[in-house]
C-alpha positions in Angstrom: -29.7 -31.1 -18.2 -29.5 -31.8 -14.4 -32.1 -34.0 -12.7 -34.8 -32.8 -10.3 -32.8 -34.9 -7.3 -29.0 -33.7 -8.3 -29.8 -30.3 -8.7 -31.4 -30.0 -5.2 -28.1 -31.7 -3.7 -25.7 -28.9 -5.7 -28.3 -26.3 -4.0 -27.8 -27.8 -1.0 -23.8 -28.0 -0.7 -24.1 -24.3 -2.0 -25.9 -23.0 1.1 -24.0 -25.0 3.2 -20.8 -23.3 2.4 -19.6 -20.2 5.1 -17.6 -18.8 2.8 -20.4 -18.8 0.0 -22.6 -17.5 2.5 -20.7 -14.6 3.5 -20.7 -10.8 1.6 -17.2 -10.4 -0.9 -16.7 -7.7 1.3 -16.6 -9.1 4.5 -14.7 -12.6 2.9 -12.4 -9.8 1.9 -11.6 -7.6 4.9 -11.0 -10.2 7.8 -8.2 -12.3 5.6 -4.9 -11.6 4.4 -3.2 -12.7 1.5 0.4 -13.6 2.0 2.6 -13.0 -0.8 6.0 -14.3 -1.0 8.6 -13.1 -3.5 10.9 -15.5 -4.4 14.4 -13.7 -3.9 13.4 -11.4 -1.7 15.1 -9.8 0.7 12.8 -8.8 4.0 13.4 -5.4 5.7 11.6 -6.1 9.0 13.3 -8.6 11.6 10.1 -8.7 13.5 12.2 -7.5 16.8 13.9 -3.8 16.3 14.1 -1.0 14.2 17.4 -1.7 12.7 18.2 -0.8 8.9 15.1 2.0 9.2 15.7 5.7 10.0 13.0 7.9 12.2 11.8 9.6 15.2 11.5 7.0 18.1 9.3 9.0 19.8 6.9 8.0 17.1 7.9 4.4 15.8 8.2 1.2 17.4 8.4 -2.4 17.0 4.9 -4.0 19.4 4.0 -7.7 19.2 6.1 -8.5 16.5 5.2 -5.4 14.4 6.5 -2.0 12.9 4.0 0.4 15.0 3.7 4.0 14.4 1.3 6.1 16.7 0.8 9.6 16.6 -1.0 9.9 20.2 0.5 11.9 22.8 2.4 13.5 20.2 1.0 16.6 18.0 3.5 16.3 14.5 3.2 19.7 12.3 3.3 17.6 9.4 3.7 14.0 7.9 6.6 11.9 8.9 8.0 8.7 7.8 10.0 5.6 9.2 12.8 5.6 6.1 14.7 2.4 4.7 18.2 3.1 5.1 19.7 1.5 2.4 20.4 2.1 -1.5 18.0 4.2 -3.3 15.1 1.8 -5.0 14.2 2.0 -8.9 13.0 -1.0 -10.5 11.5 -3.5 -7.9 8.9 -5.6 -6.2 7.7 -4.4 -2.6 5.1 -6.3 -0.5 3.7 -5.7 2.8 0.7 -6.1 5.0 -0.6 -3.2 6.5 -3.4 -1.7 8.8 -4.8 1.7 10.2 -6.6 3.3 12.3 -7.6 7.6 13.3 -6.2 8.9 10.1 -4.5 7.8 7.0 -1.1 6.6 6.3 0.5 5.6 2.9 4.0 4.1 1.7 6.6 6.1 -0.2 9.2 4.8 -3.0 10.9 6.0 -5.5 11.3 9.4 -2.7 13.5 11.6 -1.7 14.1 13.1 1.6 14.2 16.7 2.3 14.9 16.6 5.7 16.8 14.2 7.9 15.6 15.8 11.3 12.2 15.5 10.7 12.1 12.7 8.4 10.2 14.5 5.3 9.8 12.8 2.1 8.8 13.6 -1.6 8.0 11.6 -4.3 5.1 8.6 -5.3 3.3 6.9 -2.2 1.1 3.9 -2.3 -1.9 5.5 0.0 -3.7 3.8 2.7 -7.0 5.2 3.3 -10.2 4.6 4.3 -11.9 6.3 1.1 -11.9 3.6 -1.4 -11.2 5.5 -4.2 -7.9 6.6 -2.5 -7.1 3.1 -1.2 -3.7 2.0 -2.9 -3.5 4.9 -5.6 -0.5 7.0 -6.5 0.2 10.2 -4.7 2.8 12.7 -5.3 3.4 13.3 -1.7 4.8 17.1 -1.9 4.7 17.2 -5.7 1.6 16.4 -7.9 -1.2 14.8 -5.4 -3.6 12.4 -6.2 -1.6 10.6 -9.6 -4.4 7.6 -10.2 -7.0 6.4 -8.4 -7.8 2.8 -7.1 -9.8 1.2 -10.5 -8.1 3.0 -13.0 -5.5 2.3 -15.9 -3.7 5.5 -17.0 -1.2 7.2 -18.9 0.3 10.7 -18.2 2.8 12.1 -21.4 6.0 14.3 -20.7 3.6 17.5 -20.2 1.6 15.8 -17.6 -1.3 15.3 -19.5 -3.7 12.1 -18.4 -5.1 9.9 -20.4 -7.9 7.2 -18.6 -8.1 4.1 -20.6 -10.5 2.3 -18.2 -11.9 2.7 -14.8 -13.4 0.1 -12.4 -15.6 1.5 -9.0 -13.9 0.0 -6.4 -15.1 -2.1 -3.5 -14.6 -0.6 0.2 -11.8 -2.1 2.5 -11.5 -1.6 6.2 -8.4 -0.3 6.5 -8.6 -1.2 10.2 -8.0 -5.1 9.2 -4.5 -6.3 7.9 -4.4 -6.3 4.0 -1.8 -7.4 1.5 -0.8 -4.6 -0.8 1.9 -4.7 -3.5 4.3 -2.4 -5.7 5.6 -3.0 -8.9 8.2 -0.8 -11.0 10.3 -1.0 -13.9 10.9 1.7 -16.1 7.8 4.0 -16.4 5.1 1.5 -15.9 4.0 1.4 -12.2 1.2 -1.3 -10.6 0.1 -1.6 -7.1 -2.4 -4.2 -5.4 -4.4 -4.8 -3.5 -5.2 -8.3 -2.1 -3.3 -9.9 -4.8 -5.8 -7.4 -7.5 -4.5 -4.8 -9.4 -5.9 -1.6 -8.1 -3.8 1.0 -10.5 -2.1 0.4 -13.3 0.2 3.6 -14.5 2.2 4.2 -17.5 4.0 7.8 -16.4 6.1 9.3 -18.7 6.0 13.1 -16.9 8.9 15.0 -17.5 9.4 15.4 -13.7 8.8 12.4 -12.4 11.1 10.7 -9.8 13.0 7.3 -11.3 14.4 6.4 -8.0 14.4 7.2 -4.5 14.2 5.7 -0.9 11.4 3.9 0.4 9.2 5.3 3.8 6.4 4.2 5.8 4.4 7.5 6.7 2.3 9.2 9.6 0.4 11.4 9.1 -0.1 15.1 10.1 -3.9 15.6 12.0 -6.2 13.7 13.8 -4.5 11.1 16.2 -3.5 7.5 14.6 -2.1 4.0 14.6 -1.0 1.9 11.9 1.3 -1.2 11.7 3.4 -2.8 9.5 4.8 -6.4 9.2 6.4 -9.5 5.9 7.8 -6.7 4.2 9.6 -8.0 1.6 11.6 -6.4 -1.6 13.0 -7.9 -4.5 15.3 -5.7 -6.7 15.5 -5.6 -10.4 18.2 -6.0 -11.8 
């Protein structure tokens, strides 16, 4: 049992603490939480654009940033800033990422169907302000929404889903920077969130992509913003 006197002192250093003071949520959506893979290779330089493919009119580097910014510029449809380099299957991707007007997500595993316009298909990481769609699998020009942000899944060769848990998740503001991760070998698929696991896949669909290019998108409607930076990948061998 603790006495009268020492439990008063734990209360005390327990309100005394900021960060025990502040909300999970806000704790959570004004820090970042670097990631670093050892073995990675990164595919930003911080300074240009080089080793990524896109329209210019649409992507820069600002303040040390990749910046993509749809104002001033109506696009017909989404758009993405593509890694020019071999095609990616089994891996580990990091980045930090923010957004703002719209939503934006990250492709892998893609193809592209048109090198003008810079048109992708295949399984994007999303990033959106709903928190449901926050870091789940889309089939960007193929299936849609794959998983969800909470849940564990499998889908057979007929594309048939099975949930084997599900978690509500918390909201993010997408507007802050936030750590989010890819992981693939073989059929299994994670992504993260903040160093938590936020899907968990195991996709055995007939159809589905094995490997592909990787693309940062914008998207089609209301004006937006969103910025990338420590993108790092480590390849599987």
């Amino acid at each position: 049992m603790i006495k009268p006197f020492s439990l008063l002192a734990h209360l005390s250093v327990l309100l005394a603490s900021p960060a025990l003071l502040a909300t999970p949520d806000a704790a959570e959506n004004h820090k970042t939480h670097p990631v670093k893979i050892e073995g990675a290779e990164k595919l930003f330089n911080g300074k240009d654009l080089s080793g990524w493919k896109g329209n210019t009119d649409l992507w820069s580097v600002k303040d040390g940033v990749i910046h993509g910014s749809t104002h001033g510029h109506k696009i017909k449809g989404n758009t993405f800033l593509i890694l020019d380099a071999d095609d990616v299957e089994d891996f580990h991707l990091v980045y930090e990422a923010r957004c703002q007007g719209n939503n934006s997500g990250v492709m892998y595993r893609s193809l592209v169907l048109d090198q003008k316009t810079f048109v992708m298909k295949g399984y994007q990481c999303d990033l959106h302000p709903k928190p449901p769609y926050l870091a789940m699998i889309y089939g960007e020009k193929e299936r849609g929404i794959i998983i969800t942000r909470g849940q564990k899944m499998t889908i057979n060769k007929e594309g048939q889903k099975t949930v084997l848990s599900s978690e509500r998740p918390e909201k993010v503001d997408i507007a802050q920077w936030q750590t989010y991760e890819i992981i693939c070998k073989g059929n299994h698929i994670i992504h993260k969130l903040n160093g938590k696991i936020a899907i968990d896949l195991t996709d055995d669909f007939k159809g589905r992509i094995k490997k592909g290019k990787i693309g940062l998108q914008l998207h089609a409607g209301e004006p937006m913003v969103v910025d990338f930076r420590n993108i790092q990948l480590k390849r599987f061998k």
